[in-house]
N, C-alpha and C positions, 0 to 999 in steps of 0.2 A: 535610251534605256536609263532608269533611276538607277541609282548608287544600288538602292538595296536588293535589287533586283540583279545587278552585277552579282554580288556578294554571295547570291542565294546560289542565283549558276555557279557560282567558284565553289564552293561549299559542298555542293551536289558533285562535282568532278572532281574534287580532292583523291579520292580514292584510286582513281582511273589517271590520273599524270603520268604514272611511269609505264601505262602499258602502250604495247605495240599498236592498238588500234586508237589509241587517244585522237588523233583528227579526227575518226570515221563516228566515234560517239560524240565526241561536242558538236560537228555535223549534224547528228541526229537530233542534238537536243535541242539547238538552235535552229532547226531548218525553218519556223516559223518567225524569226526576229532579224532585224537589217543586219547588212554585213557589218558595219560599226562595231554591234552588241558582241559579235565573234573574238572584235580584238581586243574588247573593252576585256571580255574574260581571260582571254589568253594572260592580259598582261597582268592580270589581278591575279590568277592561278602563280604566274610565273614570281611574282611580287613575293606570294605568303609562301612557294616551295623554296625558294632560296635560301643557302646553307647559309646560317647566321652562327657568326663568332660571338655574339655580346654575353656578358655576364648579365646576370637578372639580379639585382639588389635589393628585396622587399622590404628593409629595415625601416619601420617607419612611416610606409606605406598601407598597412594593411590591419586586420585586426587578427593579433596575434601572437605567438613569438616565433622570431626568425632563427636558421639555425646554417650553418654552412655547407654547405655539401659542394664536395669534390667527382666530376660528372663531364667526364671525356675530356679532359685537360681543362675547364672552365669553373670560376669558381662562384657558385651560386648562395643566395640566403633568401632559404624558401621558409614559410611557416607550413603547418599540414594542410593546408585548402591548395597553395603552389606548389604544390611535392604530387598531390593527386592529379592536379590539373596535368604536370609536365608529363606523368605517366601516361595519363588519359590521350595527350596530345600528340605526344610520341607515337603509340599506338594508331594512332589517325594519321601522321602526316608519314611514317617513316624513321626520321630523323629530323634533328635538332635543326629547325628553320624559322625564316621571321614567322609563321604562323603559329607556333609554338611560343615565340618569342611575345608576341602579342596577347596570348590566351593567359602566360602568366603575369603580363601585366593588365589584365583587364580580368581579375577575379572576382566572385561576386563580394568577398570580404575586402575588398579594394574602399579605400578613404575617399577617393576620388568616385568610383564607382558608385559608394554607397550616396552620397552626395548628391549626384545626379539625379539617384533612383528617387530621392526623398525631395525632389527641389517643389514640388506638387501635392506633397502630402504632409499633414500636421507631424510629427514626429514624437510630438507631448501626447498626443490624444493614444496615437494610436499604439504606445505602450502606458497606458494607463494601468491595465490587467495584465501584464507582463510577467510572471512569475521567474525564481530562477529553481532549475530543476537539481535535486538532489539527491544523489542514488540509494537506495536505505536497504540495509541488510546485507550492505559486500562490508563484510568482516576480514578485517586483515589477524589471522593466526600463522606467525611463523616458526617453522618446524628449523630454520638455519636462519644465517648471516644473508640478509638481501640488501644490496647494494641499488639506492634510487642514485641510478648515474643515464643520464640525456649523451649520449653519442651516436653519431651517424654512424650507419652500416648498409653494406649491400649482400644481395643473398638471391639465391636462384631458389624456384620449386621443381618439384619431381614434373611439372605439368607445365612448367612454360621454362622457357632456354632466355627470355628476357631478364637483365640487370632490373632487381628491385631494390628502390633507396628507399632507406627509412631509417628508425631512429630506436634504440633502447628505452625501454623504463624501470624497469630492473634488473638485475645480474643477480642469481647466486650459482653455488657451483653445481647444481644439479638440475637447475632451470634458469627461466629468462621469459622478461614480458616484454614483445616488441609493439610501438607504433607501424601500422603499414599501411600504403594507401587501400582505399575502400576499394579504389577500380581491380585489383587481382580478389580472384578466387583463393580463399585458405579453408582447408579440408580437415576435416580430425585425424588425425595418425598420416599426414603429409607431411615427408622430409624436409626443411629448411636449411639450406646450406648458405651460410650466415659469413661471410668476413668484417670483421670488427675494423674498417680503415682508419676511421679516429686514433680507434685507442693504438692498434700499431705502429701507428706514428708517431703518438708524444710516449709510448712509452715503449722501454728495451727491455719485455719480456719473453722469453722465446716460447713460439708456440703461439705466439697469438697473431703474428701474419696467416696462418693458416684456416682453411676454411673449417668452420667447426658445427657438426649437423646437430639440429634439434628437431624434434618430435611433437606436432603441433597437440595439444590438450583440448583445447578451446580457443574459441574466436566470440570476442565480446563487442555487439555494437556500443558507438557512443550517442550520447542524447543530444549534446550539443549542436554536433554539424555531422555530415554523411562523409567525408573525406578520409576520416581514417578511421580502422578497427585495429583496436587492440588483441594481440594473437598471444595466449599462454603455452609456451612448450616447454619441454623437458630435456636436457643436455643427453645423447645419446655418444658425443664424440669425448674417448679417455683424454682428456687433457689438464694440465693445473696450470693452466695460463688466467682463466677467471678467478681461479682462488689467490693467484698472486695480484691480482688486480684489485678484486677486494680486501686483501690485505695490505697493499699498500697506498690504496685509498684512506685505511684505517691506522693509519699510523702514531697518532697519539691517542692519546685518554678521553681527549676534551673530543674529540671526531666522532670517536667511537660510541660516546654518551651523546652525542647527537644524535647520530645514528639510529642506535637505538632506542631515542623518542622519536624519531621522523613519525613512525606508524601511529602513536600513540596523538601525537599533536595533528594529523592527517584528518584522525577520524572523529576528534574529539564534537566536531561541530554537527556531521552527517547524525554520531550517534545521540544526540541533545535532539534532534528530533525524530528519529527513532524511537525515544523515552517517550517524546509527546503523544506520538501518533499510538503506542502499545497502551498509555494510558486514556488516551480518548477516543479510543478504534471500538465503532460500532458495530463490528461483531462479534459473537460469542466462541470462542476458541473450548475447543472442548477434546481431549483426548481419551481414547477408549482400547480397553482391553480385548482386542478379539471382538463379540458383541458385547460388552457391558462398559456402559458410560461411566467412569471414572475420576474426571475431575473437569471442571471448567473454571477460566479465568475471567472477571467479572470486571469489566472495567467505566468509566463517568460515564459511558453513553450505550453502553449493552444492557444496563439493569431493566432497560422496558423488556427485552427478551425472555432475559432471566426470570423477572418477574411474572410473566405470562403463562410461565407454565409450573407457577403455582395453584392448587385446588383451596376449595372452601376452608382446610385448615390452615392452611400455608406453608403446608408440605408442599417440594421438589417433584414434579411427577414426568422429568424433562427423559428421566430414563424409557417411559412406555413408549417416547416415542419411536425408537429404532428397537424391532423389535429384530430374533433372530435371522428369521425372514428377510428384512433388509438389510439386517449387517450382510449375508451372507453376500446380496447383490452388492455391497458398497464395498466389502473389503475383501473381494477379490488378490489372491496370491501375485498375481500376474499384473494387477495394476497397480501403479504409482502413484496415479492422479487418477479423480472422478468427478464429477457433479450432477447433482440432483435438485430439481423442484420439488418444494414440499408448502400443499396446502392446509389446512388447517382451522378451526373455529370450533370455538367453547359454547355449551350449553347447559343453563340450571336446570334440573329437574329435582325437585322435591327439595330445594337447598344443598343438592348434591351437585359438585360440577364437572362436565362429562365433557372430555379430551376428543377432535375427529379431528384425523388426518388423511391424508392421500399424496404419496408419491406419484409422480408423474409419470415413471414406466410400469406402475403397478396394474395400469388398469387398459382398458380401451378409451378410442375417447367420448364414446356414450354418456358411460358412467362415468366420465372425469367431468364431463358438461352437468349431468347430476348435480354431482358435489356441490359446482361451482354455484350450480342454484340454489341448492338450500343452504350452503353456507356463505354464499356471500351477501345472503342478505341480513346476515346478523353485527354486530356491532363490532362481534370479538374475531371477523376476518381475519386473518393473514397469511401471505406467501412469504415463505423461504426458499432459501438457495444453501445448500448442503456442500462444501467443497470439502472433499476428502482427501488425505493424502496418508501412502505408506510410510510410520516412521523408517530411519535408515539407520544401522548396526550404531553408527555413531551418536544418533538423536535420542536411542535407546539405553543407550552407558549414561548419558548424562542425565536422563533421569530417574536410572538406577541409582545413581551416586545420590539422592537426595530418599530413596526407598523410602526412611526411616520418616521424615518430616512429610511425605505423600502416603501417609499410614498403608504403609507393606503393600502398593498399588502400583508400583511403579517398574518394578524387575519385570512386569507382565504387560507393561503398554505397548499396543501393537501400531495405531492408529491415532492420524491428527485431523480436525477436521475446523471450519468455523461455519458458523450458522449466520447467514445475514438476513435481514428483513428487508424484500424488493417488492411487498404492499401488504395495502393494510385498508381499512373504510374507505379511504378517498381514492381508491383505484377498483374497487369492489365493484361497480356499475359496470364495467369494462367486462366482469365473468360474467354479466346477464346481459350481454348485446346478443350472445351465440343462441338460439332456438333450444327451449328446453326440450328433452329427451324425453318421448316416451316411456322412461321405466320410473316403478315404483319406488316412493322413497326408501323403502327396508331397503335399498340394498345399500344403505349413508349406513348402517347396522354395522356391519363389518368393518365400515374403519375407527368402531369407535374403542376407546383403550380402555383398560382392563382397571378397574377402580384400584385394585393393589400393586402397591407400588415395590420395585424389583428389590432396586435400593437406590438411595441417594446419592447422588455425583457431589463428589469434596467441591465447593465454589471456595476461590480463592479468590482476593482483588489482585489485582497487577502491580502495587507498592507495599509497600513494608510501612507506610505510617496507620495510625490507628486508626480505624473509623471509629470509634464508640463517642459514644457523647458525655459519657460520664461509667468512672469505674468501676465493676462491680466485686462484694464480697461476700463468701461463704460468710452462710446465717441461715442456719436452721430453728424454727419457731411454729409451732402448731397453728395451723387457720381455718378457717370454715370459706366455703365458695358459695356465694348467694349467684341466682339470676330470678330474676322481678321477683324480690322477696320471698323465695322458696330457695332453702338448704337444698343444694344438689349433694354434697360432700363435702368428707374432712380430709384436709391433709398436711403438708410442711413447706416451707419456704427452703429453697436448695443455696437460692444466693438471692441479694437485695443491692438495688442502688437508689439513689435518689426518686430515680423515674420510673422503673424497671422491677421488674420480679420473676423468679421463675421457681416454678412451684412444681411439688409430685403430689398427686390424690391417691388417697386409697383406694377409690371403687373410679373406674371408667366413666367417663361423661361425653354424651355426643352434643359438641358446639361447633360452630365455627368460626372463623377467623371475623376480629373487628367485630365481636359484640359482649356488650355490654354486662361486666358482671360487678358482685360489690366481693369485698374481703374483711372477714372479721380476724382481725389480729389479738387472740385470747390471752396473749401474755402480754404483749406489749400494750393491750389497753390495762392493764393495773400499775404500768410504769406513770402513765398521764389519763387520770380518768376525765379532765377536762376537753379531751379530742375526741373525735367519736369514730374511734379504730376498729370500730363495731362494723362499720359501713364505708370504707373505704373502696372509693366506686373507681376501677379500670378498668380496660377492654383488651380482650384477647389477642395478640399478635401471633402465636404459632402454637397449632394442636400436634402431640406426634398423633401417629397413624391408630395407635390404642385409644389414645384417648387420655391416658393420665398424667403426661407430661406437657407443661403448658405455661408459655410465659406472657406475662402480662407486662401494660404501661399503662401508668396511673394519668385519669381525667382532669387534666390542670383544669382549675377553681379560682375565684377567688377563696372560697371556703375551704379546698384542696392545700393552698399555699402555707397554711402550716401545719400540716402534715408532714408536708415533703421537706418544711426544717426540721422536722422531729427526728424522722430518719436523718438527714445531714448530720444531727446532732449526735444519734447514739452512734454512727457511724465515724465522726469524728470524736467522741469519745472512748471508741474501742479498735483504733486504727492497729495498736501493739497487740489487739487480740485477734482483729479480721485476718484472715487471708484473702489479698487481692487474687479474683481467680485473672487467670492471666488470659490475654485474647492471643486467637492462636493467627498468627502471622509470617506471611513465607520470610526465608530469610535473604538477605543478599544474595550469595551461591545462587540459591535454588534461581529467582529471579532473572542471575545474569546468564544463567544455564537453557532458560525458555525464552530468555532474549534473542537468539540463535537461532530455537526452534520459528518462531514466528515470525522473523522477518524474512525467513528464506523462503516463505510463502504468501508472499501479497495478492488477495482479493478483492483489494482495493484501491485507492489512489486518495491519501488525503493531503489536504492545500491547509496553509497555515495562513490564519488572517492576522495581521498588525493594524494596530491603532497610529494614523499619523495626523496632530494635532486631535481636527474632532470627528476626520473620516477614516474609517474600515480600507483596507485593500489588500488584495493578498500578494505574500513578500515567496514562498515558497512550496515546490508543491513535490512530494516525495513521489519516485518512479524506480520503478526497475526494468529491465533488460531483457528481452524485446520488448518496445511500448505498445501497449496494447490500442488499437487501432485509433478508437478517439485519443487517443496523448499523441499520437502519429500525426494527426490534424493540427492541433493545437502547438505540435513543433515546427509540422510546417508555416502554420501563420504566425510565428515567434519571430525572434532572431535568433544570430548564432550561439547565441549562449544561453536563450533563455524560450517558454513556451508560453503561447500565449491564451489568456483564458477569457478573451471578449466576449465568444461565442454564451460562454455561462454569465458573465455577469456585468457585459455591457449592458444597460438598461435596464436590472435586476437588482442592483446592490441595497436596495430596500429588505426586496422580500429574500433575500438570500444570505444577506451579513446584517443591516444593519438593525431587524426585527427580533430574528433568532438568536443574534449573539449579544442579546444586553445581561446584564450579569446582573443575574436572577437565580439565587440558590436554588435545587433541585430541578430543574428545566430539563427536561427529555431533549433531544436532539428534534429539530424540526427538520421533516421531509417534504421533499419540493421534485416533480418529474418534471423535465424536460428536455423538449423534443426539439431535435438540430436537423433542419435540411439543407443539406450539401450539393449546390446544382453543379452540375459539369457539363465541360463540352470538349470529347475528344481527351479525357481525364486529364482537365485541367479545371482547376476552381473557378466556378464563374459568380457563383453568388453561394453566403451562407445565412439562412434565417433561423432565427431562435425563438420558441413558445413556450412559457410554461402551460401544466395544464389547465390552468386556472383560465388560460387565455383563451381558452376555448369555449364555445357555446353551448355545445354538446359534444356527445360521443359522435353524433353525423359528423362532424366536423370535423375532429381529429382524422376520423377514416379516411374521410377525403385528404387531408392533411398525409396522412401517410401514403397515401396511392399516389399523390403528386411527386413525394419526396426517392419512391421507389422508380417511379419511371423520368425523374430529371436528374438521381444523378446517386446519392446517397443518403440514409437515415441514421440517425443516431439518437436514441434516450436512454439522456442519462439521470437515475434517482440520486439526489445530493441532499444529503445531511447538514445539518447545519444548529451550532450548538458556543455556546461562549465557553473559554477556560479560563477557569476562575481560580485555579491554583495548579501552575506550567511544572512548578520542581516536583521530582520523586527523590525519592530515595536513588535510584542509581544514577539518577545526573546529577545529583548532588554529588556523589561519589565521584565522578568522573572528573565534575571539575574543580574536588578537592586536588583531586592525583595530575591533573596537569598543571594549577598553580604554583604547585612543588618544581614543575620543570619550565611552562612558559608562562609568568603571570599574565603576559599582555593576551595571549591567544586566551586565557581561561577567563580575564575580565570582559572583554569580547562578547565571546560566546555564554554567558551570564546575562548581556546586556540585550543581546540578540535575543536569546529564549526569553525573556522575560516583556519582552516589549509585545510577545504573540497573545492576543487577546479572545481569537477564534480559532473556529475550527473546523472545517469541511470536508467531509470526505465525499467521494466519486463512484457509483456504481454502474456498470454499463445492464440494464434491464432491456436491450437492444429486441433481444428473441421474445425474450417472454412477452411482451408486448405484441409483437406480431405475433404471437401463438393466439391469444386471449380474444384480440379485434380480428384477426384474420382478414385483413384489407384485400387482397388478391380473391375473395369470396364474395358473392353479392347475397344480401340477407331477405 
């Protein structure tokens, strides 16, 4: 019999050694193998259940930090992958045996171990795409004194009578954040009865040999490794033995002023990319009162949204589309979270441009098959995804406290939601694979929106520096408005810059947006009658909805070009008489206040791309807790620290970094789907294949593609953004890493040097369903 074939038999009878019939079952299990095989096990069982004295010493051995622990008179130094392992092992063999003995020295973070595993495989290649993950939006606000102090403890639950070892992470007096291994079950509102043996030892405070119970809050996985979870409770037992511990932790000035930067220099780096991702996050964040859209945040790579659902004047018309009707379904009392598919495509009639949408619960799926015909064969296709969420009493106050700068909109926000874009033209063939529906186009009638618009939702960008390209200043002056040499009306300049104008008419004019009209400036042509201010020719950028308010930009020329000094000039002439009208801009407050709101709800996952010498590679990729199933993958094919993103951009880094992220002012984020098949056997990884959809022939093709990836194991597409950052700082990371230079220079020139070297930018959408809704692979056509 082979060794490993021993091994298996011991392994298998591990469980069964101490019972009364143990001969009569390895009998059984053996009765087809020579009598040899019998003793070979006996002696291996006997081997791995023998009571072992030895100490475990991982120092140096493994990847990690080691820490001590004191555990049935033996004195061990485990990291958290050997602390879960002895749990796990314990539970398996009994008690403390060479088989246990063995399990913690043959860990999979073992030096020696990893070694082995890699003696066969490139080690360079195959973390090429290796990202390291960064958790965004766990905001440290402390309400007291928390004490980051690493001490070992043991503690029972209400639900198991076993000694659990683990470790502190921080102490205040009314709570505590414990490491514990992953192998125990922790419950919410489950007693933990905690003795602190560390700290009872080296220190003489009474009350704290005693067991002291806490109150489980929350159990937070970690992303790194599966070993341990971090457990938040709340201190239920009267005691002042932890107040005297963090008080005498804190015994001088200089501790204490450490202290209290720990949190501040912790987060300073997670929140540097937090900054990034709020500022280049492709979707459209938009909060609403009850049913009326109220304000959106518009940031480098949402303005294609923004912009889409402007009409022919360049009015906002983003309110018709949630009408009461769906607010009623979206902001349901009782739910907290929602989501919604929302179709959609524009159409001109008569120079008018007409809004159609469809919700995806709204209808049957007849008429949703409809839709998808007449509208996706037009240019201005697109699907969205609606995630909505209830603000919370707290998210509420803090945008109350800004009412005044959110023009009186704010005291009444009920609702948070963002808009993403999961297609557009290049996925549109996809909603005409499915057989058109016998019904009449009128009934596309109803979803189309109402030409008057409710009201305008306040857009705000996500920084506080200026967009404008040039000043502008009150200057009122009489003009006439030409289009193809016919007087439509007279009226007045409101304010003037360089470029720019915006004017009021007397009588109503129907134009639209981007055409062409001239200006005759009646006073300021007798200042230079050598210009011909008669016919100064620019094109409309925004009609209000009357018609008489309207600003223009002037058609650079070379015959234009001194005009546009003439204005420089009166305007630098009259700078002590202009009033700059001032652009309206959030302030810090308000910003660091939405800061908050927004990362506590991620619908996305964006990876940051660095330039090294003259190749792209992505250095980090921002998550949160639970990962959502493909980040699940990509941890598992990672290492322990870090997640790996082969899957998306081995063999891709072309069409996925180094195309779309050349730095090219004004550039839309480029979209790219693709599709991950995951084969398994016995759910284990056996193979992963990656397609974009370009890679495919046809739409037969994908089908077949996805029928194969359903029935070998699992599918995954994912739509990925992809876009250069051409300017990393904001306003609040400037902020941030003013206010940490003050306390560590070296962490603040760091994290300065870091952010700055990010050159890309990619976000992760999983469009998993919608996809199979659209091709419906499990259907023959």
């Amino acid at each position: 019999m082979d060794q490993s074939d021993v091994l298996s038999f011991a392994e298998r009878l591990i469980p069964a050694y101490h019972a009364n019939d143990f001969e009569s079952i390895l009998a059984n299990i053996t009765h087809d193998q020579p009598p040899s095989a019998k003793i070979l096990i006996k002696m291996e069982l006997n081997r791995l259940m023998a009571p072992c004295n030895s100490n475990v010493d991982l120092r140096g051995k493994v990847e990690g930090t080691c820490r001590e622990y004191q555990i049935d008179g033996l004195t061990h130094y485990f990291d958290d992958v050997a602390l879960n392992t002895y749990h796990k092992s314990i539970k398996k063999f009994g008690t403390y045996c060479y088989g246990v003995w063995e399990a913690l020295n043959n860990t999979r973070n073992n030096y020696r171990v990893i070694q082995q595993r890699n003696q066969t495989t490139n080690n360079e290649e195959s973390t090429a795409f290796n990202v390291e993950p960064i958790r965004l939006g766990y905001d440290i606000k402390r309400m007291e004194n928390r004490l980051r102090l690493a001490t070992h403890i043991e503690l029972n639950t209400s639900s198991t009578n076993i000694t659990i070892h683990g470790e502190s992470v921080d102490l205040s007096e009314s709570g505590a954040r414990f490491k514990l291994p992953s192998c125990f079950k922790y419950k919410t509102d489950d007693i933990l009865k905690v003795r602190f043996v560390e700290l009872a030892k080296n220190n003489d405070i009474a009350g704290l040999e005693n067991t002291i119970e806490y109150k489980v809050l929350g159990v937070d996985d970690t992303y790194s490794h599966d070993s341990v979870v971090f457990v938040r409770t709340r201190c239920i037992t009267k005691t002042e033995a932890i107040a005297q511990v963090i008080t005498t932790s804190l015994t001088t000035a200089r501790r204490e002023l450490a202290h209290n930067n720990q949190d501040k220099i912790a987060r300073v780096r997670s929140r540097a990319y937090e900054h990034i991702f709020l500022k280049h996050s492709t979707g459209l964040p938009l909060f609403f009162n009850g049913e009326d859209l109220q304000l959106a945040l518009v940031t480098e790579n949402n303005r294609a949204i923004w912009r889409y659902w402007h009409d022919e004047c360049n009015q906002q018309t983003l309110d018709n589309l949630f009408t009461p009707k769906r607010m009623a379904g979206l902001a349901k009392a009782n739910r907290r979270e929602c989501s919604v598919t929302i179709y959609t495509f524009k159409y001109d009639l008569k120079g008018k441009t007409l809004f159609f949408s469809l919700m995806k619960p709204e209808v049957k799926e007849d008429v949703r098959r409809l839709f998808w015909h007449v509208g996706a064969q037009r240019d201005t296709w697109k699907v969205f995804r609606l995630t909505m969420y209830k603000l919370s009493e707290a998210e509420k106050n803090i945008l109350t406290s800004h009412n005044d700068e959110l023009q009186h909109h704010a005291s009444d926000m009920t609702h948070y939601g963002v808009l993403q874009e999961i297609g557009d033209i290049q996925s549109a063939q996809d909603y005409l694979y499915q057989p058109k529906p016998a019904l009449s186009p009128k009934y596309i009638n109803t979803f189309c929106h109402p030409r008057t618009v409710k009201q305008t939702p306040m857009g705000i960008h996500f920084d506080a520096c200026s967009r404008r390209r040039e000043p502008r200043y009150q200057f009122s002056t009489p003009i006439e408005l030409y289009s193809n040499d016919e007087l439509l009306t007279t009226g007045s300049t409101v304010d003037i810059s360089k470029h720019g104008l915006n004017i009021t008419l007397k009588d109503p004019i129907s134009i639209t947006g981007d055409h062409p009209v001239k200006i005759n400036f009646m006073e300021l042509q007798l200042y230079n009658k050598q210009l011909p201010l008669d016919r100064v020719p620019y094109h409309t950028v925004r009609i209000s909805p009357e018609g008489r308010c309207i600003q223009l930009m002037i058609d650079e020329s070379a015959e234009v070009m001194k005009i546009i000094a003439f204005f420089q000039a009166i305007i630098d002439h009259n700078k002590t008489k202009f009033i700059e009208k001032p652009e309206v801009l959030p302030s810090i407050e308000l910003l660091e206040g939405l800061h908050s709101i927004l990362l506590s709800k991620l619908v996305s996952t964006p990876v940051y791309i660095e330039k090294l010498t003259r190749s792209l590679k992505p250095k980090v990729i921002g998550v949160k807790v639970p990962l959502p199933n493909y980040l699940e993958l990509f941890n598992h094919l990672g290492s322990s620290s870090t997640l790996s993103l082969d899957p998306i951009y081995k063999n891709h880094t072309n069409t996925l970094m180094a195309t779309p992220m050349r730095h090219v002012e004004g550039l839309d984020p480029q979209w790219n789907e693709l599709y991950i098949l995951v084969s398994k056997f016995s759910n284990r990884i056996q193979s992963i294949e990656t397609r974009l959809h370009s890679d495919f022939k046809d739409t037969e093709s994908r089908v077949d593609y996805l029928k194969q990836a359903i029935n070998m194991g699992d599918l995954l597409v994912l739509r990925i953004a992809s876009a250069p950052v051409l300017e990393v700082n904001t306003k609040l990371l400037l902020k941030d890493i003013d206010e940490i230079s003050k306390i560590d220079m070296r962490t603040a020139a760091a994290t300065d040097k870091e952010v700055n070297s990010i050159t890309g930018y990619s976000e992760i959408i999983d469009i998993t369903d919608e996809v199979l809704m659209r091709l419906q692979p499990h259907q023959d056509n």
